[in-house]
N, C-alpha and C positions, 0 to 999 in steps of 0.2 A: 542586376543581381540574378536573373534567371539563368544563364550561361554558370553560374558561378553553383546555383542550387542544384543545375543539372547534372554537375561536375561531383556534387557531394553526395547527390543521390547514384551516382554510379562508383564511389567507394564504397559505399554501403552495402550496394548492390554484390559487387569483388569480397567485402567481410559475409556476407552473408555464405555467396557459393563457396568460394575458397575457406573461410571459418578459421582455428587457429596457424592455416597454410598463411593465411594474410600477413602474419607478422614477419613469414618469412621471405614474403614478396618485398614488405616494406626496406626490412635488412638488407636486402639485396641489393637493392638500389643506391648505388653511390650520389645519383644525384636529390633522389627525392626522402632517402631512409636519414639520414642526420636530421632534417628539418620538419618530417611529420611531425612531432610531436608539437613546436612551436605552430605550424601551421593547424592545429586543431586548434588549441588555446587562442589562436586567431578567429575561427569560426565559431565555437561556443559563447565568443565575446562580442560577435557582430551586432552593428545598428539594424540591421534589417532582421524583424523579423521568420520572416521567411527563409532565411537563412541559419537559423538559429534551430528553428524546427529540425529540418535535415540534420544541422549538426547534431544534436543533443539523438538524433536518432541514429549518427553513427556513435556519438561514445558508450551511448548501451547497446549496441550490436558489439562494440571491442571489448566492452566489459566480459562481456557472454564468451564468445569468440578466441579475444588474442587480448588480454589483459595485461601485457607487458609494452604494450604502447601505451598505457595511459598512465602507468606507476610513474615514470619523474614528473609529471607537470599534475597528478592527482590533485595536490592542493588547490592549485589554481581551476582545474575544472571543477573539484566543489563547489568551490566558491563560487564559478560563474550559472551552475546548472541550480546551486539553490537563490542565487540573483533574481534567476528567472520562474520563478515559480512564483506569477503573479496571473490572475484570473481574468485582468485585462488584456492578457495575450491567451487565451483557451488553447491555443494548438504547440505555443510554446511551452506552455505550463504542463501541459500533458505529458508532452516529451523527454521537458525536463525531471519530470517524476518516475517515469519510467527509466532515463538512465540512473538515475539516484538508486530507484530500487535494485537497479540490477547490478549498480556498485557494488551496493548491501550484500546481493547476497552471491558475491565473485569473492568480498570480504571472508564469506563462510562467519568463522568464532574469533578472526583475526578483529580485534575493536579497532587497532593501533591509527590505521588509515585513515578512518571515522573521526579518530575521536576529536580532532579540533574545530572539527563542523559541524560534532553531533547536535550541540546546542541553539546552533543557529539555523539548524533544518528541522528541527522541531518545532521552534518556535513560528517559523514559515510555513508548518502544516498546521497547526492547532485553527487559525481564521478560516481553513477549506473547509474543514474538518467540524468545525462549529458554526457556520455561514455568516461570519461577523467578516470576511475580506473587506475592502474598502480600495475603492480607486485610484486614480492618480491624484486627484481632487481632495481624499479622507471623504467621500462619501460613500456610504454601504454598498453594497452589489447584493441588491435584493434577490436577482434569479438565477437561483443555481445553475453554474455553468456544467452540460454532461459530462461524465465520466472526470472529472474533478476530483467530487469526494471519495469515488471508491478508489482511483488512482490514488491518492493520500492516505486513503485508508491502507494499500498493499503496502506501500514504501516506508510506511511508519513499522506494518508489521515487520518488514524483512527488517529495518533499520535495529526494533526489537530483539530479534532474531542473532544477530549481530552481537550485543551486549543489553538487554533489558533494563540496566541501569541507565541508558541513554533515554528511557523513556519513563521507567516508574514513574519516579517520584513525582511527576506532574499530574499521571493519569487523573488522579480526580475531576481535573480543567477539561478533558476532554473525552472520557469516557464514551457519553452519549451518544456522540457525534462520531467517536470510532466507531460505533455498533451499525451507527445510519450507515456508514460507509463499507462496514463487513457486511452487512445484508444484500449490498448493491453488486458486489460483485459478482459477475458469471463466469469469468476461465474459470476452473479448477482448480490449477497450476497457481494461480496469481490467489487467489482464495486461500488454497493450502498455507499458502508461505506468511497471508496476513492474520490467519488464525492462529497458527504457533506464535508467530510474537506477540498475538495480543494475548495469550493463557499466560505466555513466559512474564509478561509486564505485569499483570492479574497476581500474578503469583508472587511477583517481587513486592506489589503494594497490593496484598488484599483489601485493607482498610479504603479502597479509593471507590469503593461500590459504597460504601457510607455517606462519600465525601461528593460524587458525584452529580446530586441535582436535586432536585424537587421529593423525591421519597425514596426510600429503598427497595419500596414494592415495584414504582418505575423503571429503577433502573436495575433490575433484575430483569423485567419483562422486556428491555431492550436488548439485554445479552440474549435471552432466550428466541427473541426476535431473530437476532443476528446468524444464531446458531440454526433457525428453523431453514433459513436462505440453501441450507448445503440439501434441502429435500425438496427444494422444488425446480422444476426443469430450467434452463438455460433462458429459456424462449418465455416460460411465464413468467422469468422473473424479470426479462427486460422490459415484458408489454404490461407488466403490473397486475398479473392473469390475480381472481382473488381465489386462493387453494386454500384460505385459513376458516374459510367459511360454506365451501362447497362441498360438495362428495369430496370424504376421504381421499385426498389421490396424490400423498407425500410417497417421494422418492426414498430406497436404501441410501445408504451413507454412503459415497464410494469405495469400493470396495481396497483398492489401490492406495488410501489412506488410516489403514487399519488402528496404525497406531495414535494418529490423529484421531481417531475417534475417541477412544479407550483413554486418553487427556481430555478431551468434552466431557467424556461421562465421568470422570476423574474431577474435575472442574464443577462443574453442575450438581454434584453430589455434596463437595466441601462446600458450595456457598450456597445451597440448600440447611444443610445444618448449621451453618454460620449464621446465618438467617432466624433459625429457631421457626416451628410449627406454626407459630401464631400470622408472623410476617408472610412464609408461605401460604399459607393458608387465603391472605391477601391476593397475592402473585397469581394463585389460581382462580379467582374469584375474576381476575382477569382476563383469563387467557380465553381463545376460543376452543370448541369441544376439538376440533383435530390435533390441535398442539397440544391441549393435554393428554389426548391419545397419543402423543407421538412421542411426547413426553417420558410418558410412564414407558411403554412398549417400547422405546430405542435406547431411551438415557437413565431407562429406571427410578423417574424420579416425578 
């Protein structure tokens, strides 16, 4: 198989430098341009792991890249890249999550592509997403595998992103669990795109912060949780630095995200008074003293 991996990783390699040129390399070739596409649907479907990895890492580089290689046999790579989003393969699952996301969001507001796998990639992220996965066996997978939940956390957002109705209506089931997973993330880029869809889904089913868990006051302070993630640095948030309880030392917003902000404070404000004074009143009796300073001072609230 390694001959074979080396082979995928050096297409990958060709989509990256070359980027949408690649589709025109692939055209060109009378020998090899008819049968790339079945020949990918071969490697996203391979027994070998390791194989599968590379693959799923080129069909989100074509996503990104040259999206018009992967539009006839789409169906089939859903299906095989949400197959594989199982936690007992960690480096396949990752990858598979990343090309999914970046389906999503090649898809833009187009649902059409989505929509007959929408159901069944959600259903395949809510156990990341909630740590209730299970193995080959049906028995639990106690310890979180890294970058798992925030990976599921991005691809649900973009997947949101996309059409929000592909995600409402469940939110309640996993709310919590998207918040763990919005807090987790450090790119930016991959952050941004998981925020918008999760305000767009927030906003299709408000009622799902009701429905979502143990109290209202909790899962409030997990969205606020989630939300505090965009103010602290890269680096403290991977080494679990604790900012919520030191010297003041929350980061501005991005600046580059203006209008993502301005839907936070938009966001945080409706389900502040949705709430009503009393239940806040809760929520803060929780928080620590810098989020509430940071609170009030950035989101006004």
């Amino acid at each position: 198989a390694d001959p074979m991996i080396c082979a995928i990783d050096l297409i990958d390699g060709l989509i990256e430098g070359l980027g949408s040129n690649f589709a025109t390399l692939v055209a060109g070739s009378a020998r090899f341009g008819p049968t790339f596409p079945n020949l990918l649907q071969q490697i996203v479907a391979h027994d070998i792991p390791g194989v599968r990895i590379s693959a799923f890492a080129v069909l989100g580089d074509l996503a990104r890249q040259a999206p018009t290689l992967i539009e006839a046999g789409l169906p089939t790579l859903l299906s095989e890249a949400i197959s594989s989003i199982d936690p007992m393969h960690p480096a396949v699952c990752n990858n598979s999550l990343w090309a999914l996301g970046e389906i999503c969001v090649r898809c833009g507001e187009n649902a059409g592509p989505l929509t007959p796998n929408a159901a069944d990639l959600l259903q395949n992220l809510i156990p990341l997403l909630m740590g209730n996965s299970i193995d080959i066996d049906g028995n639990p997978i106690d310890t979180p595998v890294p970058g798992i939940v925030e990976n599921a956390a991005i691809t649900l957002g973009r997947l949101a992103c996309v059409n929000p109705s592909f995600v409402a209506p469940e939110l309640g089931r996993f709310l919590l669990g998207w918040c763990d997973g919005l807090s987790k993330i450090s790119n930016p880029t991959e952050r941004k795109d998981a925020f918008s869809g999760f305000i767009l889904a927030l906003r299709a089913n408000p009622h799902s912060i009701q429905n979502a868990g143990p109290g209202l006051s909790q899962t409030i302070g997990s969205i606020l949780f989630a939300v505090v993630s965009w103010h602290v640095a890269s680096d403290d948030l991977l080494e679990g630095t604790n900012v919520l309880h030191s010297n003041y030392g929350f980061q501005p917003f991005p600046s580059e995200f203006v209008e993502l902000k301005q839907s936070l404070t938009q966001l945080l404000t409706d389900i502040k008074a949705s709430a009503g004074q009393e239940s806040w009143n809760q929520v803060e009796s929780q928080m620590p003293i810098n989020v509430k300073r940071l609170m009030k001072e950035v989101y006004n609230v």
